[in-house]
C-alpha positions as CSV (number, residue, x, y, z in Angstrom):
1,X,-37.1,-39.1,-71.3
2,X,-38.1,-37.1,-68.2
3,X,-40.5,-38.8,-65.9
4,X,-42.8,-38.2,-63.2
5,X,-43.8,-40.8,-60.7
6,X,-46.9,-40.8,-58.7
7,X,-46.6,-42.4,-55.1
8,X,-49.0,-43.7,-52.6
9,X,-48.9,-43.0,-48.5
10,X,-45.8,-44.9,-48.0
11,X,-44.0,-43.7,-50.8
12,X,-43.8,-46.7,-53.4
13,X,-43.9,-45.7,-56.9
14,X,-48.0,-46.3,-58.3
15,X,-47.9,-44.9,-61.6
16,X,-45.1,-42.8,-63.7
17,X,-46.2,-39.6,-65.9
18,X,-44.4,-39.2,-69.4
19,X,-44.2,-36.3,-72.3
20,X,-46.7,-37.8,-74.7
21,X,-44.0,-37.4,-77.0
22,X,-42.2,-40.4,-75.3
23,X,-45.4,-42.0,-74.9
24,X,-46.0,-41.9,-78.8
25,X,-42.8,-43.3,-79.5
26,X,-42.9,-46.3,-77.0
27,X,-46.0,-47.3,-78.7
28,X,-44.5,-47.2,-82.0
29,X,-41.6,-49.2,-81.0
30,X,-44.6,-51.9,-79.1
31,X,-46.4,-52.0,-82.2
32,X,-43.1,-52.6,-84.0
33,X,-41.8,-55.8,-81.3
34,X,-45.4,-57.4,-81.6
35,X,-44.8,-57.4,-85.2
36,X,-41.3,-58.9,-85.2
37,X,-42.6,-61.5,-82.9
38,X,-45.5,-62.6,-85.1
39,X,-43.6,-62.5,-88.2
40,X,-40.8,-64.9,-86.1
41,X,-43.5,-66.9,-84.7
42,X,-45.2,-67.4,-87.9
43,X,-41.9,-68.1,-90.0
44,X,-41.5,-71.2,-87.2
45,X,-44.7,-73.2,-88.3
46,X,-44.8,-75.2,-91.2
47,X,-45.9,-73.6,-94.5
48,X,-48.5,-74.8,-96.8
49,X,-48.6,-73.1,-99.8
50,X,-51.9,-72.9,-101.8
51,X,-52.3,-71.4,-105.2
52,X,-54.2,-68.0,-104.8
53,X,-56.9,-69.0,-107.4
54,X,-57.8,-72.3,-105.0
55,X,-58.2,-69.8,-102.2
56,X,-60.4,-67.3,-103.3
57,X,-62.5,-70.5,-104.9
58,X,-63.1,-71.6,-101.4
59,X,-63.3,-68.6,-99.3
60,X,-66.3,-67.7,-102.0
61,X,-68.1,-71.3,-102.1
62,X,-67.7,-70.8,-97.8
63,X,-69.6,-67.3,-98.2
64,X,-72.2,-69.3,-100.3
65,X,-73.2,-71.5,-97.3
């Protein structure tokens, strides 16, 4: 990854310019983490399973009010 950094008056780094290319990619691999750390955090909580028929019973009859 070749970078480019932008500087102010004093000469500390502001910003950094990147190949979109990269750019692309470090997205992808962002989206990817947040994913692995929902899925983690989600598998942590406790699990209530509910038959799929009850819930589509009561997401309609909350639709109806």
């Amino acid at each position: 990854m070749k970078n480019q950094f932008i500087t102010d008056n004093s000469g500390q780094k502001v910003a950094v310019i990147l190949p979109i290319k990269d750019y692309e990619k470090m997205l992808e691999e962002l989206d990817e983490y947040a994913c692995i750390k929902a899925y983690d955090k989600a598998k942590e909580r406790k699990q209530e399973y509910v038959p799929a028929a009850d819930m589509f019973a009561a997401i309609e009859a909350k639709r109806k009010h």
